[in-house]
C-alpha positions as CSV (number, residue, x, y, z in Angstrom):
1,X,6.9,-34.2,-10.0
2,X,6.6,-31.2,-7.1
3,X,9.7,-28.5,-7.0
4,X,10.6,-26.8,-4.3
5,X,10.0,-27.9,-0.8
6,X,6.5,-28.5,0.7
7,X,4.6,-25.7,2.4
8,X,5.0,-25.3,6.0
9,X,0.9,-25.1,6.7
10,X,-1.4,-27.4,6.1
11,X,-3.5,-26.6,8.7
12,X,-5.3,-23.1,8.5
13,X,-5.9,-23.0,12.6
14,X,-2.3,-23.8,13.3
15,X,-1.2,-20.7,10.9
16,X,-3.7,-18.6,12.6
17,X,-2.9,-19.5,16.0
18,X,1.1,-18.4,14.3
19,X,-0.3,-15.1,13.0
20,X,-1.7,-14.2,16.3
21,X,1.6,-15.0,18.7
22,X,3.2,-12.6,16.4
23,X,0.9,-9.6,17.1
24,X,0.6,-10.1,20.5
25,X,4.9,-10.1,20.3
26,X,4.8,-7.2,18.5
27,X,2.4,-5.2,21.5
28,X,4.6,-6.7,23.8
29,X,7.5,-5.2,22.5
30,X,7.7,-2.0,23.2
31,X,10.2,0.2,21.0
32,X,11.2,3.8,21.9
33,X,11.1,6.5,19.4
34,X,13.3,9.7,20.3
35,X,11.3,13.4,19.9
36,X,12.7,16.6,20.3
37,X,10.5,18.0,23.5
38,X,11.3,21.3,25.1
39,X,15.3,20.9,23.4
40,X,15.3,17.7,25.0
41,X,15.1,14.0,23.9
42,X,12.3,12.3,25.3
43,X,11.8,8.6,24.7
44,X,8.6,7.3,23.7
45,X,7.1,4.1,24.3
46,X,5.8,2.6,21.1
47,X,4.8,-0.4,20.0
48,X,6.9,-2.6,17.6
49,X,5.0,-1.9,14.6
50,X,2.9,-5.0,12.4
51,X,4.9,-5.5,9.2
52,X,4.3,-8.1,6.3
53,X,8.0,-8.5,6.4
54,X,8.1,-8.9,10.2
55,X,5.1,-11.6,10.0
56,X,6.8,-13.7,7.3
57,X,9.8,-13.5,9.4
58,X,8.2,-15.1,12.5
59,X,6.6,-17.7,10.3
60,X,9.5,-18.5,9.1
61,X,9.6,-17.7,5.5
62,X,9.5,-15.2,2.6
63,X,6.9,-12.2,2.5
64,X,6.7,-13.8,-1.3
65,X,6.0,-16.9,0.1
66,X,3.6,-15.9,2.6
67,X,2.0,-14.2,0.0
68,X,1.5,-17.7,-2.3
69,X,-0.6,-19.2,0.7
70,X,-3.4,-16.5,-0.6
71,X,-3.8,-19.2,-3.8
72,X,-4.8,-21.6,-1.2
73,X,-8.7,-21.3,-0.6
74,X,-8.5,-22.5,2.7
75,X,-5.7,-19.9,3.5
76,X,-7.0,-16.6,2.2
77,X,-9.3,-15.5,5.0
78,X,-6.5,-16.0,7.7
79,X,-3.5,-13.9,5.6
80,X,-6.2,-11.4,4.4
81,X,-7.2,-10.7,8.3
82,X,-3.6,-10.4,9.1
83,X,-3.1,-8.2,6.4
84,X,-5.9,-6.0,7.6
85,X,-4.5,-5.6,10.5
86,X,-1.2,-4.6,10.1
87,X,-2.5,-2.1,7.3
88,X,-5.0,-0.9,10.0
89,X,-2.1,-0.4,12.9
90,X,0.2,1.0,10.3
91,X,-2.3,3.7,9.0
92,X,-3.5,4.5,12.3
93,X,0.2,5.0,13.9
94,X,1.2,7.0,11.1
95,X,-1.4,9.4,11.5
96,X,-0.9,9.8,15.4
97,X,3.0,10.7,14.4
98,X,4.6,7.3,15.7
99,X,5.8,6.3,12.6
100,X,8.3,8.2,10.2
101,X,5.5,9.4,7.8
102,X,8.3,8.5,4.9
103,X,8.2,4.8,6.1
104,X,4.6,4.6,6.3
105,X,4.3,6.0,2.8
106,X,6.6,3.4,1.2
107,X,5.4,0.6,3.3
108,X,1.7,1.5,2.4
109,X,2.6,2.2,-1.2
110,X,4.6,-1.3,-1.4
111,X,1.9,-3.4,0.4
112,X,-1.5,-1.9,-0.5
113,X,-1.4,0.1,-3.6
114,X,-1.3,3.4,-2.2
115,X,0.2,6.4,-4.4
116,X,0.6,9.7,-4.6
117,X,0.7,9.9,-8.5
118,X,-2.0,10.5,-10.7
119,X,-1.7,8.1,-14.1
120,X,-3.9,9.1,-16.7
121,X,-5.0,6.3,-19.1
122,X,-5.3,7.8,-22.5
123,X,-5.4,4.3,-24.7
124,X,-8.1,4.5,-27.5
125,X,-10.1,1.1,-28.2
126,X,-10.3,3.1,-31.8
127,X,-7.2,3.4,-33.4
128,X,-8.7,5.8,-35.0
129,X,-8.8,9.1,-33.4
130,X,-10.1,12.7,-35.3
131,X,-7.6,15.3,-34.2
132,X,-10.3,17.6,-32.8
133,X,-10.9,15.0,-30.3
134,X,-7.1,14.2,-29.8
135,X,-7.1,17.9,-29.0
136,X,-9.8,17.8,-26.3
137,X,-8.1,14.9,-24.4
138,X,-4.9,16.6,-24.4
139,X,-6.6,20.2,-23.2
140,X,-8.1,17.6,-20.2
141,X,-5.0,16.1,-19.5
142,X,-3.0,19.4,-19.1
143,X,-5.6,20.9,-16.5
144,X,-5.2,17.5,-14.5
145,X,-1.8,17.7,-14.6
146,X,-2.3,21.2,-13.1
147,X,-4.2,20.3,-10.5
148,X,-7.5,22.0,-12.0
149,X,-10.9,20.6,-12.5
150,X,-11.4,19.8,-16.6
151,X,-13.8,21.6,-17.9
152,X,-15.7,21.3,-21.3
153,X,-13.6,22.2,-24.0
154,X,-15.3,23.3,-27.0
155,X,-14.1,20.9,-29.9
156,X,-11.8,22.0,-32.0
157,X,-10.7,24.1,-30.1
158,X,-7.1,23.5,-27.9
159,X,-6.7,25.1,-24.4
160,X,-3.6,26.1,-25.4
161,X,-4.8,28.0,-28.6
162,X,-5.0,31.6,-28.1
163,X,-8.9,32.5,-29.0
């Protein structure tokens, strides 16, 4: 027995025909951001920008359950388009300066996996590890962690060791 009510689509060409009234709403709609020109503010037509959020919205559900329709074969061409696109307009008007570049960060971070971290992965498939190469690993993390370029590190032999 199904939980949960049925999906609204069924019909991939209907959702798409959806998906596209909302972007042409969105250039439609223009929305005014205020700059600081001259000691004046100046209004500046923009357009209301593409959002996940935004799309789900017109289509009348969750982003979450927007995103479920990617599970459905006949689905995933149609959302991963749309998601192109809006990651497309949203990089592109956050480089010309129409969008806060704090929004665009957290929006792209949020919806596409952008970061501005660097993880370092230092899980061993051997448990176990000699110390001289424990050392080594730990020298190559620090200069990443510095910003530098690792370089070879003789073995045994710790960055932080004084020669």
């Amino acid at each position: 027995m199904a939980i949960g009510r049925p999906p609204k689509y069924s019909d991939p060409d209907v959702m798409e025909k959806d998906i596209e009234e909302y972007f042409k709403k969105c250039d439609k709609t223009i929305i005014y951001k205020q700059v600081v020109q001259k000691g004046e503010i100046i209004r500046v037509p923009t357009p209301t920008p593409y959002t996940m959020a935004g799309l789900a919205m017109t289509l009348n559900m969750s982003r979450e359950a927007l995103n479920n329709y990617t599970d459905k074969d006949i689905f995933v061409d149609i959302i991963a388009r749309a998601r192109e696109r809006i990651h497309h307009q949203n990089i592109t008007m956050a480089m010309v300066g129409c969008y806060d570049s704090r929004i665009a960060a957290l929006n792209l971070a949020s919806n596409y996996g952008y970061s501005d971290r660097t993880i370092i992965d230092t899980t061993f498939r051997d448990e176990t590890v000699d110390p001289e190469s424990l050392a080594m690993v730990r020298a190559m993390a620090l200069q990443l962690a510095r910003g530098q370029q690792p370089k070879q590190i003789e073995q045994g032999k710790d960055e932080g060791d004084p020669d």
